[in-house]
Each structure stands twice: as structure tokens, then as C-alpha cells.
N, C-alpha and C positions, 0 to 999 in steps of 0.2 A: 327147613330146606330153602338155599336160594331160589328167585324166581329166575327162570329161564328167560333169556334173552335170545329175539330171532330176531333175522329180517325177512321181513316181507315182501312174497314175491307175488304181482300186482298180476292179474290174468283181464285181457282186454277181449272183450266178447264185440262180434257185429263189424264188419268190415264197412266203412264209409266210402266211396270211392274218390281218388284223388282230384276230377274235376267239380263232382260237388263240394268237395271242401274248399278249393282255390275258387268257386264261384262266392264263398261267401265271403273269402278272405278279407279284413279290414271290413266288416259290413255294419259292425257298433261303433258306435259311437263311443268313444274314450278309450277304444283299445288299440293296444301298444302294437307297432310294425314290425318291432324287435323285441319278444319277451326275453329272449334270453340275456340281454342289454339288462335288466328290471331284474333279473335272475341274480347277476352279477354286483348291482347296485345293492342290492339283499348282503348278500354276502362281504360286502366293500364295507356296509354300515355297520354289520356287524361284528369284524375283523377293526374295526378302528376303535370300536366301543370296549373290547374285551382287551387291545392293547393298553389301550389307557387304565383301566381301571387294574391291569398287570403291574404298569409302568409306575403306580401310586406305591407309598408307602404303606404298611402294616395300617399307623393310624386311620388314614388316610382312609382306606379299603371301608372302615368300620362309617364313613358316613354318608356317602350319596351312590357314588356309581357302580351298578349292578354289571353292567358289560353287555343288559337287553337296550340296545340303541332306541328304541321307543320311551322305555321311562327314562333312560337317561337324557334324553330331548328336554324334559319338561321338569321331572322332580328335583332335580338339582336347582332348581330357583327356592329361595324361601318364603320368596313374596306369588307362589303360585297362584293363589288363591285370587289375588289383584290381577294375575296376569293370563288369565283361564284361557284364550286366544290362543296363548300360543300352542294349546296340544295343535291345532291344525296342520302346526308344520313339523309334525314329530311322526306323521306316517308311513311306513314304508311299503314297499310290494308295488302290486297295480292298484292297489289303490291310494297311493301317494299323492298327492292334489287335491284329494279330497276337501275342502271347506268348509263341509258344515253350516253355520252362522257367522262363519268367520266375518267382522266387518258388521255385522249383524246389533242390534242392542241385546240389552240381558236381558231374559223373562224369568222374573222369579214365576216357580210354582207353589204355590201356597195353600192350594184346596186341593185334597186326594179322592177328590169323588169324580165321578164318572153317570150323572141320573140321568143326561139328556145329550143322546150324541148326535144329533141333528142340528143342537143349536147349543154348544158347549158353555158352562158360566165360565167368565175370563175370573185367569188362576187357577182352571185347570192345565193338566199336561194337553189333554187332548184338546181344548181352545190355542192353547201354544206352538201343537206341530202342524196345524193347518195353515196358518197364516202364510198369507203369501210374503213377506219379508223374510231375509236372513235374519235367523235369530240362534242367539246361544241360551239355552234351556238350561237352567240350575233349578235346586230347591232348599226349599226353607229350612228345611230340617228332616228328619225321618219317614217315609211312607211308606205307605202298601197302598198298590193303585189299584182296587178290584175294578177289572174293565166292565162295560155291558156286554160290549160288543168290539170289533177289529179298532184298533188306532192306526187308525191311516193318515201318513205323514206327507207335508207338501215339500218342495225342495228346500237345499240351503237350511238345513235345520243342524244344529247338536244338540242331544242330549248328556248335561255332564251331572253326573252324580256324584262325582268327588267332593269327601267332606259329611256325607251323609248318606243313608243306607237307605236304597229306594226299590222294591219290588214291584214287579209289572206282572200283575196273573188276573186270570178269570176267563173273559171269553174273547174270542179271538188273537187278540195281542197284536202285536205289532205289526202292521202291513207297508211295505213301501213298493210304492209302484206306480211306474212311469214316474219314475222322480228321478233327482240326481244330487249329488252334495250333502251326504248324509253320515253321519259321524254318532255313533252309541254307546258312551263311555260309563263303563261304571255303576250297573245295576243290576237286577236282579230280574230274571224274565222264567215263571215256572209256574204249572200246572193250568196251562193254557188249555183252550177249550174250542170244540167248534160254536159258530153261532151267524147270526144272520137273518136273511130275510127281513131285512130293517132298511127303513130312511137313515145314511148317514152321512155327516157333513164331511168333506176330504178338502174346504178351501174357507175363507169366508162369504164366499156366492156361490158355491154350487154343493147342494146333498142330492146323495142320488142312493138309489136302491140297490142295495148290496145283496147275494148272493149267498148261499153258506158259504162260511170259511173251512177251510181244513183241520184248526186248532195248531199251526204253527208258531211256534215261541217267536220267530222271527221271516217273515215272508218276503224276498225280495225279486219282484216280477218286473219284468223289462224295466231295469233300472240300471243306472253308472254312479261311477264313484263315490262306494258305500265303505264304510270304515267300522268294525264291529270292534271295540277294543275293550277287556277287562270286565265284561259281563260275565254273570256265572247263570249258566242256562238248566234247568232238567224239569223232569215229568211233563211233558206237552202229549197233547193226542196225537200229532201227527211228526215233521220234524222241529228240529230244536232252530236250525237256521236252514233257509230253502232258497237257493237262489235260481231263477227258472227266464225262460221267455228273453233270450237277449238280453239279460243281465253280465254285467262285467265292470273293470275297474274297480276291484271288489280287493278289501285286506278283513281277514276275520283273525284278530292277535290277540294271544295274553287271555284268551278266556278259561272257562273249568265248565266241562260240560258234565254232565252226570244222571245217570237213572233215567234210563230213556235208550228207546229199542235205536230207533230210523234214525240217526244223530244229526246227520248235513246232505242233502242233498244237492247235486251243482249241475243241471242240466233238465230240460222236461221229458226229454222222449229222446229215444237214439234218433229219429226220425225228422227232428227238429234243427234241422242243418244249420241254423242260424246261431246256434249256442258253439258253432263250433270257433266263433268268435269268442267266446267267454273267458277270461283271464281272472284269476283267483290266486291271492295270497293267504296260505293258510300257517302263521305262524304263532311260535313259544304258547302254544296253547297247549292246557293241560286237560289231555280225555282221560278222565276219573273211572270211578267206579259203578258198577252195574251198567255199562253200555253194551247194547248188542252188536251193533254193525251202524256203518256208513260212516266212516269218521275220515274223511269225504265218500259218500259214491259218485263218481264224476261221469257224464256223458260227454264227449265231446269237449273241447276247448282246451286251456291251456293251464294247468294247476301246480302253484309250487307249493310244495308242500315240506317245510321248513324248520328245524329246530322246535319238535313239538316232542310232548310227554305222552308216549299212551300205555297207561297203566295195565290194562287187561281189554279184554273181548270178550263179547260168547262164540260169534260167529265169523265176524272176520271185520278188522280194520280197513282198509283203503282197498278200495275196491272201485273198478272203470267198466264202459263198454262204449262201445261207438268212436274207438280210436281217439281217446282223449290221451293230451300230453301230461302225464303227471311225473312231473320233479320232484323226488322224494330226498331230500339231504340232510342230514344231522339228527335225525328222528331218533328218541328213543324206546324199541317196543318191548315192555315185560310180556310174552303170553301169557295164556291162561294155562291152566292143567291140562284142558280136555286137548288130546293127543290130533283131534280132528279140526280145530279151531288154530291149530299152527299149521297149518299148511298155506 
């Protein structure tokens, strides 16, 4: 039997009133005065991307451009590999600007261990994303980073994994917060864990004493322009990417999320009038198989939600409360069987 195709009709719970929203209006940092401008620019990049690669010949088709404006930014070079810099300007959404390391030197990572996160040995990742300089982050070859504890990133960093196969699991994983300029291309982030209650380094002069974490694959707390691109996320304890706390300027593209309940969270509390700032691009990403719900749940803010795959649900895809704006365009949703799960 075909799989049924619906669209989904989005149900917003929690009335916000219109002077607390206008009280917070423009109140982040790096969010846009006109999303619907940025809405448009989306759609412009990716209407010129799928013309061209129309407008090419049969052969032609068979060797670079896809018509996703993000990899066609960047793979069509064949000296990419020398020219790693340039994904920086290959992003789209509100999180366009993003930098990264851009400007930044290269840090090879060469050591996959993780024994001392207070005072990291250089060549690890986590000695890499703390430094206070822009830096672009590659690696030598194949890992598996089993964490101790959270990797908490400082600004101006990329992570690029292109070229070799890098997984990030064990306890806490990735945290970004109060930072800005952050770019995570190309790895592998699963079966993340909580942990804490530890001294740990977040710069190279200040460790401080961390907290339990929650066990999200990906944590981004009062933070701007963050780029999550081509990562493949699943099995974490809590969510897979969590953007909370006046976060914004935020693009999450091109990942495969998979096996895992709570999937994206994009807000802290309906109560947190400050997220109603929050702008989020959520595109060409593929939500896989075995996901329960959240693939975003948004509070608040501004969410496009763009040219994505969702394979199935248990319970429900895209889902709001607190009068968030969510753009939904070009999405395409298989349901599931269960007759309760399409609604």
C-alpha cells in the first residue's frame, strides 16, 4: 500500500498578548526586523539553484549541481578541500552570516580522547572549541569522540567534518551558550547522555562548575548565529537539537535526525517572552525513522520551516504554543498508519 500523504494542520495553544510581544520586539541580538524579507531570500536562493541545474544539459545534471543552494555553494569546487572557508558563505535562513572560524587558522584534531575536561591535552576537539580565537576545526582522519562530560564551545568556532567520519557521543555533548558564530558541519552526534557536577574548562582562563546537563545531542542557550548543517543526530536522553533562552539567528539544514522521542525543541517556556524574538531556519532536512514528536515544537518566535522530509511520526510533527510564527513551505509529510497521529 502507498504511504498516505497529509498536511499538517499546526494547532497553537496559549494566547501571548500583543503588548508583551511588541515590548520585546527586536530584543536579540542578530534578529532580523523583517523575517519575511529572509523568508523570501530562502526561496529566491532556492528558485535560482533548481533553475540552473534545469537549464544544464542531461550530462551536465550527472556532475555537481543538486538544485539544494547550500551544497551547490560550495561542492562544485574541486579544490574544496583547500578552500574549506568558503562553506561560511554558503548559508542560508537567519542564520546566514554566520562565520564560524571564518578568517580563523586551521586546527587539525588529532587526539579522540576526552580524560581531562578542565584542562584539555591540545589536539583534542574539546582544547579546539574553547579557545578564544576564530578557528576552523577539521580532523585527521576517522573518530569516535566518547565525551566525559558537556563540550562547551567558545565563539567564532566551525566544526567541519568533511572528508572523514566523526561521531560525538557519551555524556553531555555539545553545549553552546552565550556564544555566537557557530557553524557544525558534518558529523555524527548520538547516544548522548546526562552528566555533570564537574569542573569544566568553557575558555582557556576560566573552568567553572557545571551543573547536570540534560543529555542533549545538541544544546543552544542564549546564543546567535548558529548553523547546524549535514549532521546526522539520534538516540540522545533528552532533545536531539534544543535552542532555548534568547537564542536566534539560528539555520538547522540538510541533517537526518532519527530514533528519538522529543526531536527539536525551539523555545524555553510560553512564559519566556524573550524567545518571542527567536528566528529559526529549519530546512532540506530529513526526519527519518522511529521519531516520536517535536520536529520543531516552537514557543514563541519566528520559524521557517522549509523544503524538509518527514518520513513518519508517532505522535505528531510540528507542533507551537505561545503564538509562534511558523512558515511551513514545501514540506513533505508521509504519516504514519495510526489514524490518531494524522490529525
Amino acid at each position: 500500500m502507498l504511504p498516505f500523504t497529509c498536511i499538517l494542520i499546526i494547532c497553537i495553544l496559549g494566547p501571548v498578548s500583543s503588548f508583551g510581544r511588541a515590548a520585546f520586539n527586536l530584543s536579540l541580538p542578530h534578529q532580523h526586523p523583517h523575517p519575511e524579507s529572509v523568508v523570501h531570500d530562502v526561496q529566491r536562493r532556492l528558485n535560482v539553484s533548481i533553475s540552473r541545474r534545469q537549464a544544464l544539459s542531461v550530462i551536465q545534471k550527472d556532475q555537481c549541481l543538486t538544485g539544494n543552494p547550500i551544497d551547490d555553494c560550495w561542492r562544485c569546487d574541486p579544490n574544496w578541500y583547500n578552500n574549506r572557508q568558503r562553506l561560511a558563505d554558503c548559508s542560508i535562513g537567519f542564520g546566514q552570516g554566520t562565520l564560524g572560524g571564518k578568517g580563523g587558522r586551521i586546527y587539525t584534531v588529532v587526539d579522540s580522547s576526552d580524560n581531562d575536561v578542565a584542562n584539555p591535552k591540545p589536539g583534542t576537539l574539546r582544547h579546539a572549541v574553547i579557545q578564544d580565537e576564530p578557528l576552523w576545526i577539521i580532523f585527521s582522519t576517522n573518530m569516535v569522540i566518547k565525551l566525559k562530560h558537556e563540550l562547551i564551545f567558545n565563539s567564532f568556532k566551525t566544526v567541519d567534518g568533511r572528508g572523514v567520519t566523526v561521531h560525538v557521543t557519551g555524556n553531555g555533548c555539545i553545549t553552546l551558550q552565550y556564544v555566537s558564530h557557530v557553524i557544525i558541519h558534518n558529523i555524527h552526534v548520538h547516544h548522548c547522555k546526562p552528566s555533570g557536577n564537574a569542573d569544566i574548562a568553557s575558555s582557556p582562563t576560566h573552568v567553572g562548575w557545571r551543573g547536570r546537563s540534560d543529555g542533549d545531542g545538541i544544546s543552544i542557550f542564549s546564543s546567535q548565529k548558529i548553523w547546524i548543517d549535514h549532521c546526522a543526530l539520534s538516540y540522545c536522553t533528552d532533545g536531539l537539537i534544543d535552542a532555548i533562552m534568547g537564542s536566534t539567528g539560528i539555520t538547522i539544514s540538510n541533517n537526518y535526525f532519527s530514533h528519538h522521542n522529543e526531536v527539536m525543541l525551539l523555545g524555553h517556556d510560553d512564559r519566556h517572552l524573550a524567545d518571542s524574538g527567536m528566528q529559526v531556519t529549519i530546512a532540506f532536512n530529513h526526519f527519518g525513522e522511529a521519531l516520536v514528536q517535536r520536529m520543531p515544537r516552537c514557543r514563541l518566535g519566528y520559524i521557517h520551516v522549509v523544503n524538509n522530509d518527514f518520513t513518519a511520526w508517532e505522535m505528531y510533527a510540528i507542533g507551537g504554543s505561545a503564538n509562534p510564527t511558523i512558515n511551513s513551505q514545501g514540506n513533505r509529510y508521509t504519516a504514519p498508519v495510526d489514524p490518531n497521529a494524522k490529525e
